[in-house]
N, C-alpha and C positions, 0 to 999 in steps of 0.2 A: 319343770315347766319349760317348754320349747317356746322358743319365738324365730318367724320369719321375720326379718326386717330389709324391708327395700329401699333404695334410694334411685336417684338419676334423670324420676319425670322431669317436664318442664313443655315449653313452648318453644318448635321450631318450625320453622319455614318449610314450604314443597322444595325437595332437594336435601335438604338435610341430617342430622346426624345426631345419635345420643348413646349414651350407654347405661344399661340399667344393671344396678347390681343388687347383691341379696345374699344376705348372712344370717344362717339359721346358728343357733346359739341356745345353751341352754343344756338338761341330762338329754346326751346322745352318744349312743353306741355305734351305730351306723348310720350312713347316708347311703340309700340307694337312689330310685331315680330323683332327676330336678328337672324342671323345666318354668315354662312361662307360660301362660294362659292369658287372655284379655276378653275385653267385653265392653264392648261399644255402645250407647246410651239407645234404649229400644231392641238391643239385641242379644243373646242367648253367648256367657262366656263360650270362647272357642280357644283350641288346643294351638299354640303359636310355635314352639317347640320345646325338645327333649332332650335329655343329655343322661345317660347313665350312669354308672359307677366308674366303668369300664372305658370310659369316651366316646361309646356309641350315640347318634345325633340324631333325631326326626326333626323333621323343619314341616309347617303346616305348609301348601302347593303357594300360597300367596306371599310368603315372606323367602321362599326359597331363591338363591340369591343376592338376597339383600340385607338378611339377620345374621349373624353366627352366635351362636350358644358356646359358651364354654363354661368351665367350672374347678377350683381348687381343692381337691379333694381335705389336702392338709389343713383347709381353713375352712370348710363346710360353708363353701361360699358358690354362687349360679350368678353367670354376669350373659347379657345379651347387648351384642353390637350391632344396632341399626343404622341401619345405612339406605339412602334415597328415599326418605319418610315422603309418604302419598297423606292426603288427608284423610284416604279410609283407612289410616294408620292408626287417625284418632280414638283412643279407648283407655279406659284403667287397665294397667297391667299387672299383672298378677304372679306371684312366684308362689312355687308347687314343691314341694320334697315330702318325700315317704322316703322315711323315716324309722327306726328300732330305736327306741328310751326302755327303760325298764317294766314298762306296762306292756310293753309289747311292739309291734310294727303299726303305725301311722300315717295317715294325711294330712298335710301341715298345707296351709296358705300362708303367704302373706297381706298387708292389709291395703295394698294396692298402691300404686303412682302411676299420677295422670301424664298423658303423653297426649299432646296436642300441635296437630299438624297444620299452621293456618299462615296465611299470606297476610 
């Protein structure tokens, strides 16, 4: 059994700052990519960024800038550093890894932490 587990949402100010982290755990052979997704209340999850095996990075055009992705490979762990949170920052955020367990190559979520951006 695999689990994402995330931590880090919470409530801050325009201007502000948070880090989200996220420990997949559980039978695993490999970790390929991770990333982050979100989904804003009314609207369709979107791709926020990406980070590979290798340390290669995708950033979605709107957090580029402002987020960095990284990742522990030795601890199968995906952390994202936001920085200068806007209010259409607000949404569940979501943690992503594919994955190889024994049954084969995976898409793992996590079960989301809110991130709220408000004065």
């Amino acid at each position: 059994q695999v689990q994402l587990v995330e931590s880090g949402g919470g409530l801050v100010q325009p201007g502000g700052s948070l880090r989200l982290s996220c420990a997949a755990s559980g039978s695993i052979f490999s970790v390929y990519t991770m990333g982050w997704y979100r989904q804003a209340p009314g609207k369709q999850r979107e791709l926020v960024a990406t980070i590979s095996a290798g340390y290669s990075t995708n950033y979605s055009d709107s957090v580029k800038g402002r987020f960095t992705i990284s990742r522990d490979n030795t601890k199968n762990t995906v952390s994202l550093q936001v920085n200068s949170l806007q209010p259409e920052d607000t949404a569940v955020y979501y943690c992503n890894a594919v994955l190889r367990n024994r049954g084969g190559e995976y898409n793992y979520w996590g079960q989301g932490t809110q991130v709220t951006v408000s004065s």
